[in-house]
C-alpha positions in Angstrom: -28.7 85.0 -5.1 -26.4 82.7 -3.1 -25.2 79.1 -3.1 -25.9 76.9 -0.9 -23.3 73.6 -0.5 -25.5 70.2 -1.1 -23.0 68.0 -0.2 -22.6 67.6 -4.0 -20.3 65.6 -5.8 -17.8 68.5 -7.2 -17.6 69.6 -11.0 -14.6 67.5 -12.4 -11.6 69.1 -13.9 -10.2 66.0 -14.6 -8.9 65.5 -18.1 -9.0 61.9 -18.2 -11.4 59.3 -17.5 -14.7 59.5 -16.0 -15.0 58.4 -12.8 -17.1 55.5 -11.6 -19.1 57.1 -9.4 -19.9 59.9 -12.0 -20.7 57.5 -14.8 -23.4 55.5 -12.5 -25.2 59.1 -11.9 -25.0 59.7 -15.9 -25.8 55.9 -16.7 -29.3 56.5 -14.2 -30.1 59.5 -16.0 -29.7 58.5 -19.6 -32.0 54.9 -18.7 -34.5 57.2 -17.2 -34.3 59.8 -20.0 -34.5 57.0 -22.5 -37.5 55.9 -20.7 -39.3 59.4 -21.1 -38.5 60.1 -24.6 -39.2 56.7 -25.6 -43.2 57.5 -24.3 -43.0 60.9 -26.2 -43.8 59.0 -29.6 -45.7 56.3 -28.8 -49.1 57.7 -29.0 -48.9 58.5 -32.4 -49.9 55.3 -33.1 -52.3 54.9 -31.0 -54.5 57.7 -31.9 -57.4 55.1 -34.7 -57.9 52.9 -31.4 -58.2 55.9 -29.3 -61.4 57.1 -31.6 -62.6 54.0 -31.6 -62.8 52.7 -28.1 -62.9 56.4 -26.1 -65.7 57.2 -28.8 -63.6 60.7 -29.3 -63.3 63.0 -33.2 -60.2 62.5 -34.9 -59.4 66.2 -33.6 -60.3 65.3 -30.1 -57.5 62.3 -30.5 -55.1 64.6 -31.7 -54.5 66.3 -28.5 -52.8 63.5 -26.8 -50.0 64.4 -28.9 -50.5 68.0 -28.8 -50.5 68.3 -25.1 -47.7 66.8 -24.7 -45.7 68.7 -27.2 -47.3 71.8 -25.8 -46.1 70.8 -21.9 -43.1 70.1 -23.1 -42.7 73.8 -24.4 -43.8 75.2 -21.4 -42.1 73.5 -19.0 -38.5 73.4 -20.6 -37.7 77.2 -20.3 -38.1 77.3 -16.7 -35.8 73.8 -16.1 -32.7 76.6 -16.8 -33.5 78.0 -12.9 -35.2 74.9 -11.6 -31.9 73.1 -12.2 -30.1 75.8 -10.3 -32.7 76.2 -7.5 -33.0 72.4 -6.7 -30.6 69.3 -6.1 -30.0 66.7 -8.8 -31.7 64.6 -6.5 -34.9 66.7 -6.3 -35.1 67.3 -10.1 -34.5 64.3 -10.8 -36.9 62.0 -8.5 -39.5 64.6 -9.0 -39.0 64.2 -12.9 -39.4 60.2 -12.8 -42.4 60.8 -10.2 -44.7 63.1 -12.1 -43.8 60.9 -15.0 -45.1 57.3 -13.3 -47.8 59.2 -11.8 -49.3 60.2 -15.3 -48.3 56.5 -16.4 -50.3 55.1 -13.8 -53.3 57.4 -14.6 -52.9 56.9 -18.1 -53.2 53.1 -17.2 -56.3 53.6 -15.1 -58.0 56.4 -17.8 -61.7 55.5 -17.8 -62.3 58.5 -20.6 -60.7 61.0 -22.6 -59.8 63.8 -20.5 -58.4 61.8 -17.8 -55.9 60.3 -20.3 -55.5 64.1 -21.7 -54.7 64.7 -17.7 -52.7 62.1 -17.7 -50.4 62.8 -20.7 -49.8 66.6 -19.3 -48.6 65.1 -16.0 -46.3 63.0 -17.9 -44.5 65.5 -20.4 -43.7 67.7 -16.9 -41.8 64.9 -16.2 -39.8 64.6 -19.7 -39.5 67.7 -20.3 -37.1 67.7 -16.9 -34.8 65.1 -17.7 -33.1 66.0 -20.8 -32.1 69.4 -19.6 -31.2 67.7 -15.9 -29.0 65.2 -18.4 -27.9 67.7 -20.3 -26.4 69.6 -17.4 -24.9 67.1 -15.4 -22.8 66.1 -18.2 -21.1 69.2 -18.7 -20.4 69.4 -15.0 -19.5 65.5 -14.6 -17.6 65.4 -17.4 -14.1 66.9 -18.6 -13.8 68.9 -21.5 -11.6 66.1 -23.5 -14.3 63.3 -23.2 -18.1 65.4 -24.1 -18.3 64.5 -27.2 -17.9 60.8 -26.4 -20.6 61.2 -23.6 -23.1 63.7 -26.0 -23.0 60.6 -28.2 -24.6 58.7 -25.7 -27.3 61.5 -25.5 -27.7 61.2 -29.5 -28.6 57.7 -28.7 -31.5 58.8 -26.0 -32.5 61.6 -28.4 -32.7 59.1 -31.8 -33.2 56.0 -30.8 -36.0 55.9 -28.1 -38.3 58.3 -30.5 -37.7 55.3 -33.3 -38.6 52.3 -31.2 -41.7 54.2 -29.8 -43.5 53.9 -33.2 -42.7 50.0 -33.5 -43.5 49.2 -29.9 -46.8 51.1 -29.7 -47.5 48.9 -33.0 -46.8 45.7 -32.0 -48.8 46.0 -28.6 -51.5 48.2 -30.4 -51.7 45.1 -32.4 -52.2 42.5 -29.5 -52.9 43.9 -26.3 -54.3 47.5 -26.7 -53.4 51.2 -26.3 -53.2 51.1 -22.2 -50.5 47.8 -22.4 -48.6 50.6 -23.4 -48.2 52.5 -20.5 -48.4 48.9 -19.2 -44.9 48.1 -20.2 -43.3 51.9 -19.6 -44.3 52.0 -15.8 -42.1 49.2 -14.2 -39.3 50.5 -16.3 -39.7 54.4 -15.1 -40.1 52.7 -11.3 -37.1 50.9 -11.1 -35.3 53.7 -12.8 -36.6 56.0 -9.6 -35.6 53.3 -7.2 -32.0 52.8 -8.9 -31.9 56.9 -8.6 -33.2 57.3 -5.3 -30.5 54.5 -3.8 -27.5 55.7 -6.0 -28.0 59.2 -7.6 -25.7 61.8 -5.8 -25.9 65.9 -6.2 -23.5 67.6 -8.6 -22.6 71.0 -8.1 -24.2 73.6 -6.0 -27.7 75.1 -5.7 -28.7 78.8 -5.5 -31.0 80.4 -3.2 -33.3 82.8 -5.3 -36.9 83.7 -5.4 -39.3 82.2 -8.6 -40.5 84.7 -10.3 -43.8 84.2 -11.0 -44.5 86.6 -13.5 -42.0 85.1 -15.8 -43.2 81.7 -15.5 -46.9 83.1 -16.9 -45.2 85.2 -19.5 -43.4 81.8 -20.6 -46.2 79.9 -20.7 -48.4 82.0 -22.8 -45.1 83.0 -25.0 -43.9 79.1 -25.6 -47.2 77.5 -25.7 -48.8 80.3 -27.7 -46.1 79.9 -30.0 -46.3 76.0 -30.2 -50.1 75.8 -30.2 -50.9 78.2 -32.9 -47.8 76.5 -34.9 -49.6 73.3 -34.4 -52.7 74.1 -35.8 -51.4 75.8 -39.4 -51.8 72.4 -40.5 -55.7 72.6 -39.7 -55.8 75.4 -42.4 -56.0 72.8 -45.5 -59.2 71.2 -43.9 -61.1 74.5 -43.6 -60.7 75.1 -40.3 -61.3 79.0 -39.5 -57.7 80.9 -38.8 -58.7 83.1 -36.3 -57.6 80.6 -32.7 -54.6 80.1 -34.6 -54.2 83.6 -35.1 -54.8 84.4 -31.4 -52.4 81.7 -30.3 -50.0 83.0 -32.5 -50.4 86.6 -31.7 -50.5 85.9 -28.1 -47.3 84.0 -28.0 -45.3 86.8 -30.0 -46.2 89.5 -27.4 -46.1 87.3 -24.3 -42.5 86.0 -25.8 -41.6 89.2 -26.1 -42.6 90.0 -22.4 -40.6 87.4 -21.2 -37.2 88.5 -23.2 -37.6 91.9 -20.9 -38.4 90.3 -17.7 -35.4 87.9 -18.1 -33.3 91.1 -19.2 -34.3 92.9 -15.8 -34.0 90.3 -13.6 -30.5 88.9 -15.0 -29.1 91.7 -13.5 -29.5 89.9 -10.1 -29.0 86.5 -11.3 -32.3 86.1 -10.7 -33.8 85.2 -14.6 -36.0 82.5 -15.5 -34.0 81.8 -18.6 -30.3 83.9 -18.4 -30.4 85.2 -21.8 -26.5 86.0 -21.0 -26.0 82.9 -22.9 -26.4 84.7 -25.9 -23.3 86.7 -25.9 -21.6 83.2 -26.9 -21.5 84.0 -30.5 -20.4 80.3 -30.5 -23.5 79.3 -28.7 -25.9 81.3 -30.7 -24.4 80.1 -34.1 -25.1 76.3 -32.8 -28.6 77.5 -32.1 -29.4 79.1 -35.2 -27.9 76.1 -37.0 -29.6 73.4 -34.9 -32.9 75.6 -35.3 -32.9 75.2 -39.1 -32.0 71.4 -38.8 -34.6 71.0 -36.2 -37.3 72.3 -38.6 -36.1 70.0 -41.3 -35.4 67.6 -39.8 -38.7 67.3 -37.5 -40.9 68.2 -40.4 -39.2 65.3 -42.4 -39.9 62.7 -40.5 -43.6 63.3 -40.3 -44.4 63.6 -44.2 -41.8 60.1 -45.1 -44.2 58.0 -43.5 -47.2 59.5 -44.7 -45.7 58.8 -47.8 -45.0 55.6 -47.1 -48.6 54.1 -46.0 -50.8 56.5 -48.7 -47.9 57.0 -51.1 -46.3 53.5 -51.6 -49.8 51.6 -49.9 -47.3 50.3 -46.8 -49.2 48.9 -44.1 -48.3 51.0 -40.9 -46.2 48.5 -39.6 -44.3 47.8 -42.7 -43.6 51.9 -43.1 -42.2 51.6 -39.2 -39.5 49.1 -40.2 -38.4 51.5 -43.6 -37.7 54.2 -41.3 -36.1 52.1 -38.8 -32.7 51.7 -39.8 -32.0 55.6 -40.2 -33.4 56.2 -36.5 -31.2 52.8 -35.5 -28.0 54.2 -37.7 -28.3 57.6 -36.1 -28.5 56.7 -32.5 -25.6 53.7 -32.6 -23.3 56.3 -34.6 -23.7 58.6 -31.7 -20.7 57.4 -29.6 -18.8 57.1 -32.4 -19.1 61.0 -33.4 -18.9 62.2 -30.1 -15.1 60.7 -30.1 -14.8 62.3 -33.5 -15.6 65.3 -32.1 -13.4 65.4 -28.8 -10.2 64.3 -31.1 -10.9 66.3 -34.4 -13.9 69.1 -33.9 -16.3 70.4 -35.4 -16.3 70.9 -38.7 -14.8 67.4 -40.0 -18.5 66.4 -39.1 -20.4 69.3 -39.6 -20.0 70.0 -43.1 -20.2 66.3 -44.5 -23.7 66.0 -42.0 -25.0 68.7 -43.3 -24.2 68.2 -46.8 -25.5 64.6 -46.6 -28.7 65.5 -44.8 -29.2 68.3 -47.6 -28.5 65.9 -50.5 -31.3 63.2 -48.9 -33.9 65.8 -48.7 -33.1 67.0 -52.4 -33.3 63.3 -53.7 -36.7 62.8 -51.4 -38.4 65.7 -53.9 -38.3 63.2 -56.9 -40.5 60.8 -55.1 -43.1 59.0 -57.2 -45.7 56.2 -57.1 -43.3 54.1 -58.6 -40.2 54.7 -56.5 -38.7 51.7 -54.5 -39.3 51.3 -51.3 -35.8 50.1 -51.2 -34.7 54.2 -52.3 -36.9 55.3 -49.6 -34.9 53.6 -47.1 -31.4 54.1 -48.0 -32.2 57.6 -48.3 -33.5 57.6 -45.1 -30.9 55.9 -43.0 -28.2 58.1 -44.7 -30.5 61.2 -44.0 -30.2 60.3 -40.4 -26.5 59.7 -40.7 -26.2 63.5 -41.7 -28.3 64.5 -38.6 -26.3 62.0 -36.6 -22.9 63.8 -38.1 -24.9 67.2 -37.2 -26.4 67.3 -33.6 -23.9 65.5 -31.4 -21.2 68.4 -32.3 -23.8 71.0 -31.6 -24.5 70.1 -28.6 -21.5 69.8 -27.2 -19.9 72.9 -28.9 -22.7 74.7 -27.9 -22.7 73.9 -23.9 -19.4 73.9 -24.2 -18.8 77.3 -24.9 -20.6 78.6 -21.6 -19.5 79.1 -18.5 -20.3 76.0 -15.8 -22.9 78.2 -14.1 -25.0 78.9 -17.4 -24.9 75.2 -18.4 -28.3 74.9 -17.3 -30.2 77.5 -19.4 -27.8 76.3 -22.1 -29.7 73.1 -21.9 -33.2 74.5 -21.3 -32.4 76.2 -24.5 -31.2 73.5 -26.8 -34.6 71.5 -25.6 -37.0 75.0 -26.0 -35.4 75.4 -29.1 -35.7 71.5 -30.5 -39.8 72.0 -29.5 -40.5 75.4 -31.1 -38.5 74.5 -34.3 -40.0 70.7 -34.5 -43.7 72.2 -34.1 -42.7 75.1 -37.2 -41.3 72.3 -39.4 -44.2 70.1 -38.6 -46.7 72.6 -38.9 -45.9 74.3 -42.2 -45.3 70.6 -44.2 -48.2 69.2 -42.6 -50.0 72.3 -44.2 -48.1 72.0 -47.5 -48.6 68.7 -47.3 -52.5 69.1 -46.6 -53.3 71.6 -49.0 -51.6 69.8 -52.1 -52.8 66.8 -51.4 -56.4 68.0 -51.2 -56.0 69.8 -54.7 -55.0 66.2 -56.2 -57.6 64.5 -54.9 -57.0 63.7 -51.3 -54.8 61.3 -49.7 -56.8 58.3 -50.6 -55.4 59.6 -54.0 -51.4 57.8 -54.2 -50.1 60.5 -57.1 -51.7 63.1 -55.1 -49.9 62.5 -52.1 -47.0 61.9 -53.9 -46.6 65.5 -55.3 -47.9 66.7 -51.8 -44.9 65.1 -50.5 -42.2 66.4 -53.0 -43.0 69.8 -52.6 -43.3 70.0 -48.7 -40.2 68.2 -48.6 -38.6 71.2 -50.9 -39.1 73.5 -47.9 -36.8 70.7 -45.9 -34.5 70.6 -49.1 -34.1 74.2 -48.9 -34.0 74.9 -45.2 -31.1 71.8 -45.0 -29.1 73.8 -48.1 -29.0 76.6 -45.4 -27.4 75.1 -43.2 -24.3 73.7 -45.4 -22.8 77.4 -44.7 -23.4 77.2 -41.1 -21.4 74.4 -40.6 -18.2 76.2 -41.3 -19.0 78.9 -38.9 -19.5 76.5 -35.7 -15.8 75.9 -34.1 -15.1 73.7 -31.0 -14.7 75.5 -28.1 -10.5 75.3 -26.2 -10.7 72.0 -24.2 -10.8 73.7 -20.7 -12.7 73.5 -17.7 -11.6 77.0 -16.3 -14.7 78.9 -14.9 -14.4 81.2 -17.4 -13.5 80.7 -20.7 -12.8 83.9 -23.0 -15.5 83.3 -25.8 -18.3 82.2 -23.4 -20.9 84.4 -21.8 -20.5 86.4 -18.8 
């Protein structure tokens, strides 16, 4: 492998401010991120009107979600080499093009599988940028101001997934389920054109062959993995376990595949996915912890509003705005973290996050019929405040603890990771969930659902507790942008 000069805007070493010139490439990359996560949530909502007008099974709807979720898997692990192969300019225009390009044929779907189509092409697109943002960060940006600009990231990452709900509701509402992509196009296109005028390269590429072979074994290892997860919750309706079982089996032994490819070919800086990154014992702590939040927190967020709308009767729109102010609260505090962190660390956030997130989950397993809905959101915003306290540090302390030329797969890794771990924590409460439910007589039953949600939220509770001794493991890497740091991988 060899690089090859881009005319690239160097890495800065700088340990003061940003300059201009950098901040316009991060600013175009956060908008356009925002703009593709924001779209990752949106269909949720969508999926009664899809039945109805598409004349599709409940199941059938359900994929528009799933396939995105399952894209997003399998495209992530390989962004690690596609971000060293390829020019910020490449990734990055071909990110926002695949992503209009299944916008607009979402727009013009005349059926179900073209919008199926059309949702795949999109998540190839998203699943680009927040690695491509990821990365250009830690190379744009000196060591004293990451946290700051991570923050900004937590914004992206919190905020978008919260408005998508609310938007897709209000124009679900009054316009239909395409005025959706309707008002995401224009946004993604001048987000392309503001790139394609302004965005410069950072860093160098490297010339080295794809390796096919790994990109299979990834895709049947990742999806596998997230498919089969994504069905457990199928279980509870008497759906037969055996695809599930495949999928699952599959994944395990293709993942497994892949780990050895990527060990061979690292030799030659030639992986996939550098597993290298591992031997950052401070980059594999942050991933073990922000696994465990991950399934927590992911799984979380999918059982509140259930309880919400069959729990406390909340009309969908009304259960939106309850779990609005956490997502609102955890994106804004970002910034503000992020500054915490460059001036004070790690663990002056870590520990109170995860101690607060823990003591929301605990108090969300007392849930009754008769609980305020006024409980549900306090507990909720301060549930995200934990989170809020919990990722932006991660991030950065994870990243940071590489060396420049593994910042890449670092990234591909934090968003492999956030999928695999979401799907889990999604796919065992849903199942939870599901099954207790059912025994109490169904969700149409508001008790029922209320002791379906206490006890899948225990797994949260207890997962969350986990993590309180985690966060006093995780240190801040030195503030240096030396190639090679002494704690991170070579």
């Amino acid at each position: 492998m060899s690089a090859v000069h881009t005319g690239s805007t160097a890495i800065s070493k700088s340990s003061g401010a940003i300059p201009r010139k950098d901040m316009a490439v991060i600013w175009v990359l956060l908008i356009a991120a925002f703009v593709a996560i924001l779209n990752e949530t949106t269909m949720g909502m969508a999926i009664p009107h899809l039945i109805s007008d598409l004349q599709i099974t409940p199941l059938a709807a359900q994929w528009v979600t799933s396939a995105f979720m399952l894209t997003m898997a399998v495209v992530i692990p390989t962004t690690g080499f596609l971000l060293r192969r390829f020019t910020t300019r490449q990734m990055f225009l071909t990110a926002l093009s695949l992503f209009s390009a299944g916008t607009l044929l979402a727009i013009a779907s005349i059926g179900f599988p073209m919008l199926l189509v059309a949702r795949v092409v999109q998540a190839s697109g998203t699943a680009i940028m927040m690695p491509l943002l990821m990365t250009t960060i830690m190379n744009l940006v000196p060591a004293a101001s990451r946290g700051r600009m991570m923050g900004r990231v937590s914004v992206v990452i919190s905020l978008a997934p919260a408005l998508g709900p609310t938007m897709s509701g209000f124009l679900l509402d009054h316009f239909g389920w395409r005025a959706i992509f309707v008002v995401v196009l224009p946004i993604a296109l001048v987000a392309m054109l503001i790139g394609w005028r302004f965005l410069t390269n950072v860093g160098e590429t490297m010339q080295a062959p794809l390796d096919v072979l790994s990109i299979i074994l990834s895709a049947f290892g990742f999806g596998g993995l997230v498919y089969g997860l994504s069905q457990i919750g199928s279980l509870g309706s008497g759906a037969s376990a055996v695809p599930l079982t495949i999928a699952l089996v599959v994944g395990v032994v293709a993942l497994a595949l892949f780990v050895w490819r990527q060990l061979v070919l690292q030799r030659e800086d030639d992986a996939l996915l550098d597993l290298r990154i591992f031997l950052s014992k401070d980059f594999s702590l942050a991933m073990a912890q922000m696994f465990l939040l991950s399934l927590a927190f992911f799984g979380s967020i999918t059982i509140i509003p259930l309880f919400l709308q069959d729990g406390l009767e909340l009309k969908a729109a009304d259960a939106g705005l309850v779990v609005l102010p956490g997502a609102l609260a955890m994106g804004l505090l970002g910034p503000v973290i992020g500054r915490i962190y460059d001036n004070r660390g790690t663990r002056i956030l870590l520990v109170p996050g995860s101690i607060l997130a823990a003591s929301m989950l605990w108090m969300f397993t007392t849930l009754t019929v008769d609980s305020s809905v006024w409980l549900v959101l306090v507990a909720q915003t301060f549930l995200s405040v934990g989170l809020a306290l919990s990722f932006t540090p991660l991030f950065t302390a994870a990243l940071a603890s590489l060396k420049p030329k593994f910042y890449s797969y670092g990234s591909a890794v934090i968003g492999t990771i956030q999928q695999v771990a979401g799907a889990a924590g999604i796919a065992v409460m849903m199942a939870v969930f599901t099954t207790v439910s059912a025994a109490g007589g169904g969700t149409e039953v508001p008790a029922a659902v209320a002791s379906a949600t206490r006890v899948s939220l225990t797994i949260g509770a207890i997962i969350a507790t986990v993590t309180i001794v985690g966060a006093f493991l995780i240190r801040k890497p030195e503030d240096t942008d030396d190639e090679a740091p002494a704690h991170a991988a070579h």
